[in-house]
C-alpha positions as a Markdown table, in Angstrom:
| # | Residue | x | y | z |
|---|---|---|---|---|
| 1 | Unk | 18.0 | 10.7 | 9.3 |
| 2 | Unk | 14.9 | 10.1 | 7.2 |
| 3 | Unk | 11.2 | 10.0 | 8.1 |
| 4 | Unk | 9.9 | 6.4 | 8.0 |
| 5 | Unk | 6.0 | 6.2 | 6.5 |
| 6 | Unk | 3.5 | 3.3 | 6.0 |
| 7 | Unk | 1.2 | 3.4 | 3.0 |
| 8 | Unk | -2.1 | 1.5 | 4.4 |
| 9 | Unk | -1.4 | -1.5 | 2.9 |
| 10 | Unk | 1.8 | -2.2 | 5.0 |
| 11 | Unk | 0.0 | -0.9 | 7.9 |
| 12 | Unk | -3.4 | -2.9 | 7.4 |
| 13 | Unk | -1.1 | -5.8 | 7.3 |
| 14 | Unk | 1.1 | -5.0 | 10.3 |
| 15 | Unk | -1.9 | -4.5 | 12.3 |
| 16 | Unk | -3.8 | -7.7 | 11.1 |
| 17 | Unk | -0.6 | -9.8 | 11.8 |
| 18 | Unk | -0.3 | -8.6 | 15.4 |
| 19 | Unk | -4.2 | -9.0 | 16.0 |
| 20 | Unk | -3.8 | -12.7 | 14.7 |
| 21 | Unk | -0.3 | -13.7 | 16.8 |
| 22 | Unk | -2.0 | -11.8 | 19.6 |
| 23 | Unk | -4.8 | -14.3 | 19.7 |
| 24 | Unk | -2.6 | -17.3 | 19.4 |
| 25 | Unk | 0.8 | -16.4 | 21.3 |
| 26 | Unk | 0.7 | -12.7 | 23.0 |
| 27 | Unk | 4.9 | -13.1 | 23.6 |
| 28 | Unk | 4.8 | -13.1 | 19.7 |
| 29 | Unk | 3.1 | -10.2 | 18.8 |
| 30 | Unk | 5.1 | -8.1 | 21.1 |
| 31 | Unk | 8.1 | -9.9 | 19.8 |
| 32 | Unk | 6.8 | -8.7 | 16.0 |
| 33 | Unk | 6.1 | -5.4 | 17.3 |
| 34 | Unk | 9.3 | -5.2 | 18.7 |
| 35 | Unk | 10.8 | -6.3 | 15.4 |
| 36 | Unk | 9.0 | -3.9 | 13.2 |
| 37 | Unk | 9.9 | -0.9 | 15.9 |
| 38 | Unk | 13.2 | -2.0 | 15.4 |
| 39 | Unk | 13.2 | -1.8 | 11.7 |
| 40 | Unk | 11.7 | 1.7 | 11.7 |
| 41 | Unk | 14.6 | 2.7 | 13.4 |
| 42 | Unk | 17.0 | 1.1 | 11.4 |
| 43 | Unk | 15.6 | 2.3 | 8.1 |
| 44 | Unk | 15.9 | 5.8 | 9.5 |
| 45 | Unk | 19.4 | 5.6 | 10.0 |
| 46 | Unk | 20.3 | 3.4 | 7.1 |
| 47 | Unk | 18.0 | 3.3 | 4.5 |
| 48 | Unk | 20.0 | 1.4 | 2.1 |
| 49 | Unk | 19.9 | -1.3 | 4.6 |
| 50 | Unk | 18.0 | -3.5 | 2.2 |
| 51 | Unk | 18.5 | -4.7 | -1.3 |
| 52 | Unk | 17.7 | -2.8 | -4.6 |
| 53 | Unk | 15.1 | -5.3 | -6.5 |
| 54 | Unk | 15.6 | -6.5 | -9.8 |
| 55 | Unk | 13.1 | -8.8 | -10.0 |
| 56 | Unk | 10.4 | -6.4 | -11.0 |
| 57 | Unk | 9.6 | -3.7 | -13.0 |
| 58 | Unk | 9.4 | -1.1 | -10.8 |
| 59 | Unk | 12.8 | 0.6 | -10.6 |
| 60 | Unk | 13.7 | 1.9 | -7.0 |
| 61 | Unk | 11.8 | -0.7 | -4.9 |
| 62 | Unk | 13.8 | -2.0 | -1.8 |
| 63 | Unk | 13.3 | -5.2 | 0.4 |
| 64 | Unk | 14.0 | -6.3 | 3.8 |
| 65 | Unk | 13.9 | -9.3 | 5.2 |
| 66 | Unk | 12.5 | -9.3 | 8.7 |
| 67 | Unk | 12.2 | -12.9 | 9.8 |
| 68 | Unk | 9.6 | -14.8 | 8.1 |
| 69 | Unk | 8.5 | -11.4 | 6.9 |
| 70 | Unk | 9.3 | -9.7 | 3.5 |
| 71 | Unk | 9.4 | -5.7 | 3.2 |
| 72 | Unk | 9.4 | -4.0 | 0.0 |
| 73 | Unk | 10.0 | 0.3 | 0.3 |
| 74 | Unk | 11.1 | 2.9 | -1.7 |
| 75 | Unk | 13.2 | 6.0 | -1.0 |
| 76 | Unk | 12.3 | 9.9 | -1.5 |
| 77 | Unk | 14.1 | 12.7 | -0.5 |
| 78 | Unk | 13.2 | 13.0 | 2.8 |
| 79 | Unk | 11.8 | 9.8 | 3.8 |
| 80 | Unk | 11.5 | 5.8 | 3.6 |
| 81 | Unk | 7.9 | 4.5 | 2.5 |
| 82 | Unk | 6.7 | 1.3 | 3.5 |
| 83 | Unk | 5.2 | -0.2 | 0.6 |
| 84 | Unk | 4.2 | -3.2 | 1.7 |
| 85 | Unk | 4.8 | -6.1 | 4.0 |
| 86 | Unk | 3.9 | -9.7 | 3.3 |
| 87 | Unk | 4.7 | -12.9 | 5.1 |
| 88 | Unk | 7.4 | -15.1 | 3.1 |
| 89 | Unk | 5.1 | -18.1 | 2.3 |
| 90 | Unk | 2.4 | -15.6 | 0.3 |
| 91 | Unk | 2.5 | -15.2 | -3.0 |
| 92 | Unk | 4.3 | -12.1 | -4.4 |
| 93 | Unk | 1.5 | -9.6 | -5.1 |
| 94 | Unk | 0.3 | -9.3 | -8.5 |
| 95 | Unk | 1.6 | -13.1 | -9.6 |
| 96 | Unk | -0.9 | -14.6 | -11.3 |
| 97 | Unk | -2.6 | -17.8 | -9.5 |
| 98 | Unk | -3.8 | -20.9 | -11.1 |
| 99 | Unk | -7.0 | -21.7 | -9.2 |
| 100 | Unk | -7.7 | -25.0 | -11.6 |
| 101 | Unk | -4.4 | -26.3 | -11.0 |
| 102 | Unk | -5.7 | -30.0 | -9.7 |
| 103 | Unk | -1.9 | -32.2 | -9.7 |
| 104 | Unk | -3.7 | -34.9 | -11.3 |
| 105 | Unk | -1.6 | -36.7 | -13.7 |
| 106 | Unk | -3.3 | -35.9 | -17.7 |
């Protein structure tokens, strides 16, 4: 069974996202925290539970879906590492954003 990490940014989100439901609904933050315990454990155990990306670059990057939630990780020898966790209606990171994008018709 492998060791399960999170880099800070999946963490900073994790614990940003619970702050937030917690404020609005407390049942779903403990729901979310349930979930995310949930997956620990599952990625221990089966860490090809996810999908090998293809979409990107990177070579070796994972994701899970978790709900609403997307999880991107990578495999090492002796443990999983939790790149980074995102809701599903954000933009992927690094995509580039047109701010001046007005739908007016030319």
């Amino acid at each position: 069974m492998r060791k399960v990490l999170f880099a800070p940014p999946a963490r900073g989100f994790i614990e940003r996202e619970i702050r937030y439901l917690r404020d609005r609904n407390p049942a779903t933050a403990a729901a979310f925290r349930a979930s995310v315990a949930h997956l620990g454990r599952q990625l221990a155990r089966f860490p090809h539970s996810g999908f090998l990306r293809q979409d990107i670059p990177l070579g070796g990057i994972y994701r899970i879906v978790l709900g609403d939630y997307r999880i991107d990780y990578e495999l090492t020898d002796a443990a999983v590492l939790v790149l980074l966790v995102r809701h599903g209606r954000q933009a992927e990171p690094g995509l580039p954003v047109d701010d001046d994008a007005d739908y007016e018709a030319p």
